[in-house]
PDB file with one MODEL, atoms N, CA, C and O in Angstrom:
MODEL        1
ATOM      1  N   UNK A   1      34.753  41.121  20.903  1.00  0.00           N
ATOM      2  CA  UNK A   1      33.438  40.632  21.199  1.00  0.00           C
ATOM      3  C   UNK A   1      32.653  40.291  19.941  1.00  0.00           C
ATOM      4  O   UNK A   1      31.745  39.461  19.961  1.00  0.00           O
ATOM      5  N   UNK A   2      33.033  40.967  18.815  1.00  0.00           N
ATOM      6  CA  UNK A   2      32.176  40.852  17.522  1.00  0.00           C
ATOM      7  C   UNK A   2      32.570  39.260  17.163  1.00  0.00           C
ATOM      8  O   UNK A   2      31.666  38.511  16.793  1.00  0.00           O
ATOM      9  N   UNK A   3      33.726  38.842  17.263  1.00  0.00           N
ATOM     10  CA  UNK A   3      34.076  37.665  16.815  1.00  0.00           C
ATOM     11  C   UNK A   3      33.434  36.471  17.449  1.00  0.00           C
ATOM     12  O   UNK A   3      33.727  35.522  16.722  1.00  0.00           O
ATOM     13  N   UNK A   4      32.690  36.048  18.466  1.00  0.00           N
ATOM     14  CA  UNK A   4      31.815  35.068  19.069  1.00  0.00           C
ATOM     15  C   UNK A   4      31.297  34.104  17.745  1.00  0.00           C
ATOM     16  O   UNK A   4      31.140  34.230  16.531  1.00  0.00           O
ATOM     17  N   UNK A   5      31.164  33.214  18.649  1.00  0.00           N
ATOM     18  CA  UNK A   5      29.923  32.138  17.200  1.00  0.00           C
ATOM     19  C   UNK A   5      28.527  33.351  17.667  1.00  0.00           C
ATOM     20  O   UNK A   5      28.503  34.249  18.508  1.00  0.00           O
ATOM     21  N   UNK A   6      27.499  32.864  16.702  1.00  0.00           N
ATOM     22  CA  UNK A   6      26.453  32.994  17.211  1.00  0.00           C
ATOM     23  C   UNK A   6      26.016  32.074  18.292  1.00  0.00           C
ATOM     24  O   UNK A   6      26.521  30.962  18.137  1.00  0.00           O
ATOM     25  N   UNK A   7      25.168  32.171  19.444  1.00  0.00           N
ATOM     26  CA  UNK A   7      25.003  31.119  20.445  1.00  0.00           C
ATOM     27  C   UNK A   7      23.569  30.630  20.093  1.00  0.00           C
ATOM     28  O   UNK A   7      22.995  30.149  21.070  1.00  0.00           O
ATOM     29  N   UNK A   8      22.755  30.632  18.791  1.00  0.00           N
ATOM     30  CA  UNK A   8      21.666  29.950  18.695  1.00  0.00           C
ATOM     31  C   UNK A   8      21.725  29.490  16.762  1.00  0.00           C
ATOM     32  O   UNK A   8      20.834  29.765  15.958  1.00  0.00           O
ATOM     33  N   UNK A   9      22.787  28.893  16.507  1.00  0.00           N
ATOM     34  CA  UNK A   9      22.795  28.626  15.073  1.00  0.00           C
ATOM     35  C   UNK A   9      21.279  28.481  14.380  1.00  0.00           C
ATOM     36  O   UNK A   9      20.924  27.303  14.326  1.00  0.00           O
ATOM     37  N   UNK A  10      20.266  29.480  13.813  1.00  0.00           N
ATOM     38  CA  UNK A  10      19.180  29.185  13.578  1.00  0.00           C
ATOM     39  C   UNK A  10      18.915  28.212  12.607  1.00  0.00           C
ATOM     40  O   UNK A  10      18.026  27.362  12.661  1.00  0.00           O
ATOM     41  N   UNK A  11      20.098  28.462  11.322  1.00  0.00           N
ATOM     42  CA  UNK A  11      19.842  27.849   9.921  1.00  0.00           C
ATOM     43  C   UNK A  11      20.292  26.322  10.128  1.00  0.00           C
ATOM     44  O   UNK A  11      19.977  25.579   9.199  1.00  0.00           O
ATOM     45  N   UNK A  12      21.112  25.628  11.411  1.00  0.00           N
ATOM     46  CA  UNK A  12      21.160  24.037  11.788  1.00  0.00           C
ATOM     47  C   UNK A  12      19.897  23.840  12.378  1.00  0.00           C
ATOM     48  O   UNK A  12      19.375  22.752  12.135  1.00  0.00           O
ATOM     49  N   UNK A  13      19.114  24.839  13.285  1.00  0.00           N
ATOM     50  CA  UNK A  13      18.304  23.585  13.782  1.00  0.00           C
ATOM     51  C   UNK A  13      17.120  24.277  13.273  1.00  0.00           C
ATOM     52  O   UNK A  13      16.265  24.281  14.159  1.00  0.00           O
ATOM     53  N   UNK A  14      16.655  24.953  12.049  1.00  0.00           N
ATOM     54  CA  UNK A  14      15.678  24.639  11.110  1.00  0.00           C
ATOM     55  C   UNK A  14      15.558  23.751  10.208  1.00  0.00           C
ATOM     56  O   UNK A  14      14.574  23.345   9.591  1.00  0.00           O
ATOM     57  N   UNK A  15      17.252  23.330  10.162  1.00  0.00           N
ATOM     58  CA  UNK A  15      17.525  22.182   8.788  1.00  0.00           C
ATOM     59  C   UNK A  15      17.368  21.230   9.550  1.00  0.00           C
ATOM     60  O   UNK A  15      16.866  20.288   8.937  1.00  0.00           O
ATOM     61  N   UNK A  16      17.551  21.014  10.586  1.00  0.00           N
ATOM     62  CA  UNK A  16      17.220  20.094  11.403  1.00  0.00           C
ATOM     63  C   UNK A  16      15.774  19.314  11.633  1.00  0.00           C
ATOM     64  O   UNK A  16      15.436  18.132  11.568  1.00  0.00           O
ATOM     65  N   UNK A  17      15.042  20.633  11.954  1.00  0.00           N
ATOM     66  CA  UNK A  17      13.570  20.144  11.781  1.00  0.00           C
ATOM     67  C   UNK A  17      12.939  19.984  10.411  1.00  0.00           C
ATOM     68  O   UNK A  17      11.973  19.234  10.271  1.00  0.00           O
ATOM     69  N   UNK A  18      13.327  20.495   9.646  1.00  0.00           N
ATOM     70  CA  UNK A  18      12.995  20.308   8.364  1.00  0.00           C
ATOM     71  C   UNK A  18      13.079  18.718   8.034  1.00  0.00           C
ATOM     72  O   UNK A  18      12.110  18.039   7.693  1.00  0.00           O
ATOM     73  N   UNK A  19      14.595  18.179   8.219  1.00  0.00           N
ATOM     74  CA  UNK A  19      14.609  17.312   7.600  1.00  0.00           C
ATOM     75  C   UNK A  19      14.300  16.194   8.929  1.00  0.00           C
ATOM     76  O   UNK A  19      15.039  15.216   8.809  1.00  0.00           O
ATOM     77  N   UNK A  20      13.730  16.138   9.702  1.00  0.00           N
ATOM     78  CA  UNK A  20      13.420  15.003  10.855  1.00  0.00           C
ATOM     79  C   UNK A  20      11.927  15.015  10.456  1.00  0.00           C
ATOM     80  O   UNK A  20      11.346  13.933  10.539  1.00  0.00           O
ATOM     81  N   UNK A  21      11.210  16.115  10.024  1.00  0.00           N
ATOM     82  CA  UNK A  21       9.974  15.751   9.685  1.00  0.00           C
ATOM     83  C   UNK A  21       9.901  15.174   8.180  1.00  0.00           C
ATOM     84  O   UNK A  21       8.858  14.635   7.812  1.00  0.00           O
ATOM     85  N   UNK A  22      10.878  15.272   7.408  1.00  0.00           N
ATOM     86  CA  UNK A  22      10.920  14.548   5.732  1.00  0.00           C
ATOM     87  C   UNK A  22      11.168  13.145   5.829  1.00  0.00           C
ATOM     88  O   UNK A  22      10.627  12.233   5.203  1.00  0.00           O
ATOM     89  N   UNK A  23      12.244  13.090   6.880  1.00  0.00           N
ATOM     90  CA  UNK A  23      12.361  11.633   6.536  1.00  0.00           C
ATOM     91  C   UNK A  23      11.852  10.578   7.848  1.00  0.00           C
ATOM     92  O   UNK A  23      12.030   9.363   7.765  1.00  0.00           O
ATOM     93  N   UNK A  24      11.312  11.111   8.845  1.00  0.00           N
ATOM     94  CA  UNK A  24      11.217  10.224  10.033  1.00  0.00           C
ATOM     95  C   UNK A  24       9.786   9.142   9.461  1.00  0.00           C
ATOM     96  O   UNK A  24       9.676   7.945   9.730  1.00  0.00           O
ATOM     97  N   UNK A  25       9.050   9.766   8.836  1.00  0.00           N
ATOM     98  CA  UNK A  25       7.789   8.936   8.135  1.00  0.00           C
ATOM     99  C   UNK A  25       8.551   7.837   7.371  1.00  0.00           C
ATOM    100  O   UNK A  25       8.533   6.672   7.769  1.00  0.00           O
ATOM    101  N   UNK A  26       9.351   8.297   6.051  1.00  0.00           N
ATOM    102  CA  UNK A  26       9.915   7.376   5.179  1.00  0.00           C
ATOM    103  C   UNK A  26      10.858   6.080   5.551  1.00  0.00           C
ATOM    104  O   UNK A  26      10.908   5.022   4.924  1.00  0.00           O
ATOM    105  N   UNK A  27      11.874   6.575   7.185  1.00  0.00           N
ATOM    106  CA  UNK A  27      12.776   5.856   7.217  1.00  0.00           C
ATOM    107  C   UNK A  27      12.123   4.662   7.688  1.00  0.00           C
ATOM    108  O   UNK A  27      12.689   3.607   7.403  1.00  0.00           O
ATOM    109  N   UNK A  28      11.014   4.598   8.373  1.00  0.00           N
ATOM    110  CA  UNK A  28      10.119   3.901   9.515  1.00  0.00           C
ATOM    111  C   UNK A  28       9.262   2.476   8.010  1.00  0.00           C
ATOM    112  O   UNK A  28       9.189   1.252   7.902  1.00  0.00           O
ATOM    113  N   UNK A  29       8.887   3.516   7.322  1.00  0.00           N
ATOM    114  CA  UNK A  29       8.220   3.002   5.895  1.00  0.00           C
ATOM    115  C   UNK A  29       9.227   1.726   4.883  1.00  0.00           C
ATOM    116  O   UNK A  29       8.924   0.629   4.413  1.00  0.00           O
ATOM    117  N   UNK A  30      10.274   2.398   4.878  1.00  0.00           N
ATOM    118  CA  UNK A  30      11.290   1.796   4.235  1.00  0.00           C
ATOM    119  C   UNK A  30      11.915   0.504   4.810  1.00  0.00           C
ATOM    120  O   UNK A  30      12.014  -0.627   4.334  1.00  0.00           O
ATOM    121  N   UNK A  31      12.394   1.164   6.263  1.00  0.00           N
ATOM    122  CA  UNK A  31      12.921   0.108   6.964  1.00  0.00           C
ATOM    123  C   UNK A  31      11.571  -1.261   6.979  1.00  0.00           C
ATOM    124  O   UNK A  31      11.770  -2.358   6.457  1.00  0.00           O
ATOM    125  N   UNK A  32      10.582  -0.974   7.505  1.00  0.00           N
ATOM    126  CA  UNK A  32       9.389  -1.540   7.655  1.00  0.00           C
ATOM    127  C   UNK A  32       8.455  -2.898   6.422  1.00  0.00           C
ATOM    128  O   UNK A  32       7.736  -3.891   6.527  1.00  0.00           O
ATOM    129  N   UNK A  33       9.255  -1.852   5.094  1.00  0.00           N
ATOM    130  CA  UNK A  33       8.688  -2.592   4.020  1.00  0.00           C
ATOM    131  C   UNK A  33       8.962  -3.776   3.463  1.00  0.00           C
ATOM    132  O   UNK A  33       8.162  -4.067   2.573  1.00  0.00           O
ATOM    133  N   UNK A  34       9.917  -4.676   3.688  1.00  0.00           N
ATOM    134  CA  UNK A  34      10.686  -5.845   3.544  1.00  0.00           C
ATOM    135  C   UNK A  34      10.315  -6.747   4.235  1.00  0.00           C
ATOM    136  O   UNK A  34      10.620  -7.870   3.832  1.00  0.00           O
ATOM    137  N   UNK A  35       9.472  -6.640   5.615  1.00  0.00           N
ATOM    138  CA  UNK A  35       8.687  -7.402   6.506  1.00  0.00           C
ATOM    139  C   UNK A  35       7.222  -8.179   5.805  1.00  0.00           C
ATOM    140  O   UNK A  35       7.007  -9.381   5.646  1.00  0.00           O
ATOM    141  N   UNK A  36       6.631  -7.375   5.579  1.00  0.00           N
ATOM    142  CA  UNK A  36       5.224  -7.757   5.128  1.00  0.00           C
ATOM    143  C   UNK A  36       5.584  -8.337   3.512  1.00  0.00           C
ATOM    144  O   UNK A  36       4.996  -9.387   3.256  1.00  0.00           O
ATOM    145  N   UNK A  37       6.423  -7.822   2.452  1.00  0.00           N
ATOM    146  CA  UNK A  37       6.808  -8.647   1.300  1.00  0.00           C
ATOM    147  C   UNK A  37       7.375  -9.580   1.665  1.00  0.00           C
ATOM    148  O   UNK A  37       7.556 -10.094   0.562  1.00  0.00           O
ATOM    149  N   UNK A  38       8.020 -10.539   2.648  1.00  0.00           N
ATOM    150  CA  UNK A  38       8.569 -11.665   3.341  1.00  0.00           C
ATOM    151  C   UNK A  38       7.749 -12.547   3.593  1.00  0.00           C
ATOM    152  O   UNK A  38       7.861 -13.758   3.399  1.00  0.00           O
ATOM    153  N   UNK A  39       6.410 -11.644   4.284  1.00  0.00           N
ATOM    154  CA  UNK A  39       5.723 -12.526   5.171  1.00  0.00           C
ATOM    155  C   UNK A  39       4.596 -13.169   4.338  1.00  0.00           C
ATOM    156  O   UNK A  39       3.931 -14.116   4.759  1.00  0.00           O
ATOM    157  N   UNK A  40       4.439 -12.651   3.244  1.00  0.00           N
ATOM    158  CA  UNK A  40       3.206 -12.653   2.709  1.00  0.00           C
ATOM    159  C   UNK A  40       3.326 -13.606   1.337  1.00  0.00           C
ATOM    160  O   UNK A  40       2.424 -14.100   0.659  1.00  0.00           O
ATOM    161  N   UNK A  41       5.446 -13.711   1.114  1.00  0.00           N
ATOM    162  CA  UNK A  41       5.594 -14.078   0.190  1.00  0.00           C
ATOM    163  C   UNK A  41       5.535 -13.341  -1.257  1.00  0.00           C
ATOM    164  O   UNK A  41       6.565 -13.661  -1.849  1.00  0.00           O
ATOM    165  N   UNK A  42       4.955 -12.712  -1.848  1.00  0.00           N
ATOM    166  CA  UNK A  42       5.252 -11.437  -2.833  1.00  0.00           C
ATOM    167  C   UNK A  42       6.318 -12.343  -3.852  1.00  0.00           C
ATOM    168  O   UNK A  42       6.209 -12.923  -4.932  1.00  0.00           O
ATOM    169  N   UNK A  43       7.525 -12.081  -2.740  1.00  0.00           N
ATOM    170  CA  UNK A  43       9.227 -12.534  -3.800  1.00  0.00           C
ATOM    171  C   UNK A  43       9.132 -13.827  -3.776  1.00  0.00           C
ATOM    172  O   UNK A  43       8.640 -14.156  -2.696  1.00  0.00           O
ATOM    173  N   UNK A  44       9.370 -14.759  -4.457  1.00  0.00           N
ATOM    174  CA  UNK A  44       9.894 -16.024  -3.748  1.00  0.00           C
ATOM    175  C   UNK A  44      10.971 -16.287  -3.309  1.00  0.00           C
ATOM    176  O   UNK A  44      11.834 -16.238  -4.186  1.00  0.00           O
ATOM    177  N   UNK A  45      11.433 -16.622  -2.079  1.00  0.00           N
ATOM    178  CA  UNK A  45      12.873 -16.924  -1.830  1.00  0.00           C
ATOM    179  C   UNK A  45      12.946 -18.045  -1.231  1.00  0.00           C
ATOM    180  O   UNK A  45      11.889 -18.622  -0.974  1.00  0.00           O
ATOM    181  N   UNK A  46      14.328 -18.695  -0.820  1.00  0.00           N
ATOM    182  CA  UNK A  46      14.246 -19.989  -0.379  1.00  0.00           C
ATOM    183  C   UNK A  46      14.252 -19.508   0.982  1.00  0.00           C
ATOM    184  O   UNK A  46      14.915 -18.520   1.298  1.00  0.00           O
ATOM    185  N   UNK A  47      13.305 -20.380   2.088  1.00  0.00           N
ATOM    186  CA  UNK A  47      13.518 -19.977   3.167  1.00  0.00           C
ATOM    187  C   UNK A  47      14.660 -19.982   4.376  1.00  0.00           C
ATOM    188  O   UNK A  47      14.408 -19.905   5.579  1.00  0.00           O
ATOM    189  N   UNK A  48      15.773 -20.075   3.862  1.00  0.00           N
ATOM    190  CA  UNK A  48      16.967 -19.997   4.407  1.00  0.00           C
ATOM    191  C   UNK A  48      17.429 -18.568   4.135  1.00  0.00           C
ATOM    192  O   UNK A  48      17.951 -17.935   5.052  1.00  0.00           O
ATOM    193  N   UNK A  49      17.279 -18.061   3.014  1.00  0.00           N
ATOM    194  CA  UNK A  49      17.838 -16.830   2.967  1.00  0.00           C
ATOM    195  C   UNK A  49      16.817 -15.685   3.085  1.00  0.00           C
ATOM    196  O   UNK A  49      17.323 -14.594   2.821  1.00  0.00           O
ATOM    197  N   UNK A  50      15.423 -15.641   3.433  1.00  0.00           N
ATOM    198  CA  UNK A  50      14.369 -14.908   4.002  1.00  0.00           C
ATOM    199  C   UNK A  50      15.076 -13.846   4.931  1.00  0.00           C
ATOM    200  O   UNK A  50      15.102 -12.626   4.773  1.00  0.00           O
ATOM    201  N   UNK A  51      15.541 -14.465   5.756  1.00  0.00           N
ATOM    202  CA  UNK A  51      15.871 -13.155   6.959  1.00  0.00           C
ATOM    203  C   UNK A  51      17.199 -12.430   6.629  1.00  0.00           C
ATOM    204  O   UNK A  51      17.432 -11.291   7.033  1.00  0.00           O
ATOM    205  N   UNK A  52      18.146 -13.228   5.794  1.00  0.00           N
ATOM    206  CA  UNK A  52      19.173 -12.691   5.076  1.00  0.00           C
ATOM    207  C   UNK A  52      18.853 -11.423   4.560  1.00  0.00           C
ATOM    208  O   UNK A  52      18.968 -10.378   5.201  1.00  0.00           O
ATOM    209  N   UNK A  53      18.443 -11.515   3.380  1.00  0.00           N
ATOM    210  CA  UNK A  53      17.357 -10.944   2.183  1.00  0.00           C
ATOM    211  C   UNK A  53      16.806  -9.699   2.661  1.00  0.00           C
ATOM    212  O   UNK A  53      17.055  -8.591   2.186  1.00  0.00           O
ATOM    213  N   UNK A  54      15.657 -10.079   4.122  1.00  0.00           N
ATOM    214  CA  UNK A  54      14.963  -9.171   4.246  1.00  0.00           C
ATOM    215  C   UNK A  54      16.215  -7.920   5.195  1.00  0.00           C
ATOM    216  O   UNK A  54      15.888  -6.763   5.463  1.00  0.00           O
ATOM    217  N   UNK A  55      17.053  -8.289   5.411  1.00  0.00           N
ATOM    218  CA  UNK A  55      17.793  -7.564   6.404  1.00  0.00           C
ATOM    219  C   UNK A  55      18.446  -6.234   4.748  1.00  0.00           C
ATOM    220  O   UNK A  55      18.269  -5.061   4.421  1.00  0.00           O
ATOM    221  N   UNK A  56      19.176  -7.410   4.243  1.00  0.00           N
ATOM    222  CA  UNK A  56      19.647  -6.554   3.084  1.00  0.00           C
ATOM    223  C   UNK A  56      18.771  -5.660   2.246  1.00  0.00           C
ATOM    224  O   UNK A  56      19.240  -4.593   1.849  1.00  0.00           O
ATOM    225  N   UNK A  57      17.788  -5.936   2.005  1.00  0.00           N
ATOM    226  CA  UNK A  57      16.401  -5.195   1.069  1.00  0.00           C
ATOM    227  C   UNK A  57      16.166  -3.856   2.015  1.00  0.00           C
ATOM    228  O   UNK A  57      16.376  -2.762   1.491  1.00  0.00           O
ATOM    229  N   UNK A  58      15.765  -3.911   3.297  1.00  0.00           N
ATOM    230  CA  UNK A  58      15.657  -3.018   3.799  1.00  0.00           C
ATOM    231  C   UNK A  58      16.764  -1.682   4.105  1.00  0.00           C
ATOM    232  O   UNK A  58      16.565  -0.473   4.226  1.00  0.00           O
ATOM    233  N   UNK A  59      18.354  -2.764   4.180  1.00  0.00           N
ATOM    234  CA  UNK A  59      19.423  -1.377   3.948  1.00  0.00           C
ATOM    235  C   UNK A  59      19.560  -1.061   2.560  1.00  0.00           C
ATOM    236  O   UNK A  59      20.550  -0.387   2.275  1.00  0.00           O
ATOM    237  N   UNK A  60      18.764  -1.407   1.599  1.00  0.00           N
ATOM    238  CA  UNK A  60      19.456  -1.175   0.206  1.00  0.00           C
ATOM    239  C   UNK A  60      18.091  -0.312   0.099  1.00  0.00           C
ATOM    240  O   UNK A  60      18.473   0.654  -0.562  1.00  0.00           O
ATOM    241  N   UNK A  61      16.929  -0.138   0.330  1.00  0.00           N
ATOM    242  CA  UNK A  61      15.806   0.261   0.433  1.00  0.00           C
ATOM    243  C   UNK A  61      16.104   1.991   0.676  1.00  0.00           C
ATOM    244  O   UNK A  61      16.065   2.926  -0.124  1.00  0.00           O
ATOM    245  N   UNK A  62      16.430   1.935   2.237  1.00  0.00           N
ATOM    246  CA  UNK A  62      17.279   2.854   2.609  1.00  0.00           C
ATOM    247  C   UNK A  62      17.999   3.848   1.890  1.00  0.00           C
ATOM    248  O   UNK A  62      17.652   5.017   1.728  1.00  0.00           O
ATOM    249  N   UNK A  63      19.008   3.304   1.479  1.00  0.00           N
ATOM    250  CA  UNK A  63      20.074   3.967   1.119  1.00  0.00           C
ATOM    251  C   UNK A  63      19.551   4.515  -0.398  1.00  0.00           C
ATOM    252  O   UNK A  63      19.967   5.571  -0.875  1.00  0.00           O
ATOM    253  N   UNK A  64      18.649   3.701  -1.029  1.00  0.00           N
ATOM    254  CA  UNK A  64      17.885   4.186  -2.334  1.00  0.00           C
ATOM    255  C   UNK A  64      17.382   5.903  -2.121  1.00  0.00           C
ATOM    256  O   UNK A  64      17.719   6.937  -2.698  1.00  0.00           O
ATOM    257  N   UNK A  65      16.371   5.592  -0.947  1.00  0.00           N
ATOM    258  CA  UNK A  65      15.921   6.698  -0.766  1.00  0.00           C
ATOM    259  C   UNK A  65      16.545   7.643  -0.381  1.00  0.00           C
ATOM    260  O   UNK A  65      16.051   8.744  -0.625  1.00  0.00           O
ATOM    261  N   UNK A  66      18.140   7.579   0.522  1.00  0.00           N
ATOM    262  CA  UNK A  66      18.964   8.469   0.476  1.00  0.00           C
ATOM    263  C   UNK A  66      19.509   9.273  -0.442  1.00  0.00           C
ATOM    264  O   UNK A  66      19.891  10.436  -0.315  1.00  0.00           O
ATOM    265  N   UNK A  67      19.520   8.334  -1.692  1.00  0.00           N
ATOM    266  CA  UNK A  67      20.128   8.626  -2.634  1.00  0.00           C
ATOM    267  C   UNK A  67      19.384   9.670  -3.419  1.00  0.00           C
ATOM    268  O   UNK A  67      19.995  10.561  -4.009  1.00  0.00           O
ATOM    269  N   UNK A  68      17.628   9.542  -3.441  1.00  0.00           N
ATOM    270  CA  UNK A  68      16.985  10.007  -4.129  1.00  0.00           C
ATOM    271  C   UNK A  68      16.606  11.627  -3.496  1.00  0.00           C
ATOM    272  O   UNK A  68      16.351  12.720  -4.002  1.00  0.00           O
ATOM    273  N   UNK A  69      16.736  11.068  -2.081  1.00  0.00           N
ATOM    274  CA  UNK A  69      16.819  12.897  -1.854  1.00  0.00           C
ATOM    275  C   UNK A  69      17.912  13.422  -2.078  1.00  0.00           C
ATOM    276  O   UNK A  69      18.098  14.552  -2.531  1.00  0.00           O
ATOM    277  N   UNK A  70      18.664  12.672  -1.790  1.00  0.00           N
ATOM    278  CA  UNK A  70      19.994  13.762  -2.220  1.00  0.00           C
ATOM    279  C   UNK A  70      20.357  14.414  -3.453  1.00  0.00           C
ATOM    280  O   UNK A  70      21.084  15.397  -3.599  1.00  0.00           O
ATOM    281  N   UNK A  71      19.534  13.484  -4.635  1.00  0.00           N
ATOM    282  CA  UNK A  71      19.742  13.899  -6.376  1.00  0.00           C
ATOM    283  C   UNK A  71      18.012  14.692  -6.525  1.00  0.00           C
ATOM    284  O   UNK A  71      17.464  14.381  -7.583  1.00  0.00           O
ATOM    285  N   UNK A  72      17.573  15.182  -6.043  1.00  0.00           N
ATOM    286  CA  UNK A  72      16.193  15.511  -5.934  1.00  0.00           C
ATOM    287  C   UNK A  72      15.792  16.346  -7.050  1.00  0.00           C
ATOM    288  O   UNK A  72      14.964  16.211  -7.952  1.00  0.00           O
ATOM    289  N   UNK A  73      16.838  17.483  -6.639  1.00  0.00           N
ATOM    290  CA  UNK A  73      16.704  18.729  -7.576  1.00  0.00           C
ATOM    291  C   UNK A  73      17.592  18.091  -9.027  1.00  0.00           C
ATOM    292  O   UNK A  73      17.172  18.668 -10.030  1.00  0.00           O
ATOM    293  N   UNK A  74      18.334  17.397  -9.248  1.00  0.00           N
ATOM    294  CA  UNK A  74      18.693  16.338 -10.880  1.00  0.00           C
ATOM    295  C   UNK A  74      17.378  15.925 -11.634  1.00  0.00           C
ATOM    296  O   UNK A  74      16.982  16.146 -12.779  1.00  0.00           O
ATOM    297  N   UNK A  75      16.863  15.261 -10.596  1.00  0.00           N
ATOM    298  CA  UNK A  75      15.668  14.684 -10.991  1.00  0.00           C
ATOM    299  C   UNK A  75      14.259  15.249 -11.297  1.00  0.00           C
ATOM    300  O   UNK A  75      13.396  14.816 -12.061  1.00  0.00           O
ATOM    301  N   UNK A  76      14.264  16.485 -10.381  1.00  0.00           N
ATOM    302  CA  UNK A  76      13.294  17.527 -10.505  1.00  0.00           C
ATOM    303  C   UNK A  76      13.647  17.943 -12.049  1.00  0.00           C
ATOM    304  O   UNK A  76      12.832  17.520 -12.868  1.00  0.00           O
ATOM    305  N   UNK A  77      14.654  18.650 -12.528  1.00  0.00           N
ATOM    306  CA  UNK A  77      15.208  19.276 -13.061  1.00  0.00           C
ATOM    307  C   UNK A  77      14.795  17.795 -14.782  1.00  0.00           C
ATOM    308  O   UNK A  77      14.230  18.349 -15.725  1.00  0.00           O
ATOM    309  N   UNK A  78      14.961  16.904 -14.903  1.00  0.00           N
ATOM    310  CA  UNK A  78      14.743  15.778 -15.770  1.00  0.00           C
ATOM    311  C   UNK A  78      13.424  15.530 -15.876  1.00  0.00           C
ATOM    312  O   UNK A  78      12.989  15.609 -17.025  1.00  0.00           O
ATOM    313  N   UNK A  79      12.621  15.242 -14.992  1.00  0.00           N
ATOM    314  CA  UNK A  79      11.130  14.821 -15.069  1.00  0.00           C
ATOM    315  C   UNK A  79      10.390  16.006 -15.417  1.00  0.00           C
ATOM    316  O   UNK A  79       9.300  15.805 -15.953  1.00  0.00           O
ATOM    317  N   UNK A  80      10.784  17.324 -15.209  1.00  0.00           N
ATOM    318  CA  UNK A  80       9.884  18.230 -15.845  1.00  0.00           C
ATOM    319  C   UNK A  80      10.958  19.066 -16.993  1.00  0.00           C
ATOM    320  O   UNK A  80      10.855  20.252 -17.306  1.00  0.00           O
ATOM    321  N   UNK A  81      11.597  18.459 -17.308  1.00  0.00           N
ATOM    322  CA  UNK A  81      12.522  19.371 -18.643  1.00  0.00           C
ATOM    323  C   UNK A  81      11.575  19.959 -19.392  1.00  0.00           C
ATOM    324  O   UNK A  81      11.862  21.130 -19.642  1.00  0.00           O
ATOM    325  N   UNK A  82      10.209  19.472 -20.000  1.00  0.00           N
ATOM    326  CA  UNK A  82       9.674  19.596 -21.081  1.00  0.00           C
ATOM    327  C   UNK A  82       9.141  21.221 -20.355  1.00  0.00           C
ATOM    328  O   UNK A  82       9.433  22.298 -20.875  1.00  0.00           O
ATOM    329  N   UNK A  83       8.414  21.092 -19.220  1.00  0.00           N
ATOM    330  CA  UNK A  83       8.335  22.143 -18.654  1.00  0.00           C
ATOM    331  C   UNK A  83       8.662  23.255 -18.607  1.00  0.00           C
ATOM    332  O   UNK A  83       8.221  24.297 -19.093  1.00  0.00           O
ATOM    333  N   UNK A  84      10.010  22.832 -17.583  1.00  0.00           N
ATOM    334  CA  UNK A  84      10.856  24.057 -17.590  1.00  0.00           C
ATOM    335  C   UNK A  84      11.751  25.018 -19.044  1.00  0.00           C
ATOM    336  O   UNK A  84      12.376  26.064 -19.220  1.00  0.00           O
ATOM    337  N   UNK A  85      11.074  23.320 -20.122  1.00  0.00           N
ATOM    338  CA  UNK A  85      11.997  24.634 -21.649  1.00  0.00           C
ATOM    339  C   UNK A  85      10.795  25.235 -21.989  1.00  0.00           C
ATOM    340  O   UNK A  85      10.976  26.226 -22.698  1.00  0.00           O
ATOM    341  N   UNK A  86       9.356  24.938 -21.680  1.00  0.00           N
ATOM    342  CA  UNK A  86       8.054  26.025 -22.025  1.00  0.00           C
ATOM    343  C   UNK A  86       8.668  27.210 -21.066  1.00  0.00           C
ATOM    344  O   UNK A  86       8.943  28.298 -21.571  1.00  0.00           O
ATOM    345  N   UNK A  87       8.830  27.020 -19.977  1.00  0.00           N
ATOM    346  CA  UNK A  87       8.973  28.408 -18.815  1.00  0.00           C
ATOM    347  C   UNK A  87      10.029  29.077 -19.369  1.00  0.00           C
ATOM    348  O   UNK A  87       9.722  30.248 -19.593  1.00  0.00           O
ATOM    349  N   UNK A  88      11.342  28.757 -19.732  1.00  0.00           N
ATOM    350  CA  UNK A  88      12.520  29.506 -20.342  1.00  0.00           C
ATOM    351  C   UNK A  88      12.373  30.305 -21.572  1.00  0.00           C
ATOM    352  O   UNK A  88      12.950  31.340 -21.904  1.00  0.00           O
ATOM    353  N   UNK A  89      11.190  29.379 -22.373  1.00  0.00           N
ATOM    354  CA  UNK A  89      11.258  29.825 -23.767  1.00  0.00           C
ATOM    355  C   UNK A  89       9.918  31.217 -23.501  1.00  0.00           C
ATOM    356  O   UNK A  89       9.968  32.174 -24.274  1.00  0.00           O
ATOM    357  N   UNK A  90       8.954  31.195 -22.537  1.00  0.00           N
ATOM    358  CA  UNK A  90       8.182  32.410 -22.455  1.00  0.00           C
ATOM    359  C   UNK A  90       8.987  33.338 -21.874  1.00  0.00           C
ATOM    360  O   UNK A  90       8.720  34.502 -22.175  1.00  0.00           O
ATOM    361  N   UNK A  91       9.919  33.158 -21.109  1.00  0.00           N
ATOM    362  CA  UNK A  91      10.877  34.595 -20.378  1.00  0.00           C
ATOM    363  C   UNK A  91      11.557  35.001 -21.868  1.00  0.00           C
ATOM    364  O   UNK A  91      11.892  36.122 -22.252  1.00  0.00           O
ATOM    365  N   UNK A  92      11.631  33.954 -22.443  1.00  0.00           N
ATOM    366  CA  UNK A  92      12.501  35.035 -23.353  1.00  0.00           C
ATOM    367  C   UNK A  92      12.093  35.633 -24.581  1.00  0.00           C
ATOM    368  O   UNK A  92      12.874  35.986 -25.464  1.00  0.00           O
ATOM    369  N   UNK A  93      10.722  35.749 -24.621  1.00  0.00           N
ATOM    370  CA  UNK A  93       9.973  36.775 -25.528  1.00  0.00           C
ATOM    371  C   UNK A  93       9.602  37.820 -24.993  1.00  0.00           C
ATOM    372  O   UNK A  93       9.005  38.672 -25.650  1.00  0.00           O
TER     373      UNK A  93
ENDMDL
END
């Protein structure tokens, strides 16, 4: 009997909600943002490849921001180096 799964995996569907509230704003934003720079003109493109363009911008848009959460803590870890060597260098006095 000890051997069962658990029947309410808590730590999937906190990661779950966690991350449906991180990215459901952004994906909507992202996907979204290639429309109004199209429409408004912003880029110049020839208008044959407009809807091309905007289709591709928006999956490359995407996948940017995938990318950037996924390297988060790299990047955390780079943009405040200067930081974190003040914080290292006071622990160690």
């Amino acid at each position: 009997m000890d051997n069962l799964p658990p029947t309410s995996p808590t730590r999937v569907v906190a990661f779950t909600k966690f991350f449906r509230t991180y990215m459901n704003l952004w994906t909507v934003v992202v996907a979204a943002l290639p429309i109004p720079v199209t429409q408004l003109h912003w880029i110049p493109t020839f208008s044959a490849l407009a809807g091309f363009l905007s289709v591709y911008t928006s999956l490359f848009s995407f996948l940017l921001l995938a990318t950037i959460f996924y390297n988060r803590h790299s990047i955390a870890r780079w943009w405040f180096k200067d930081f974190l060597a003040g914080k290292q260098a006071f622990r160690a006095k």
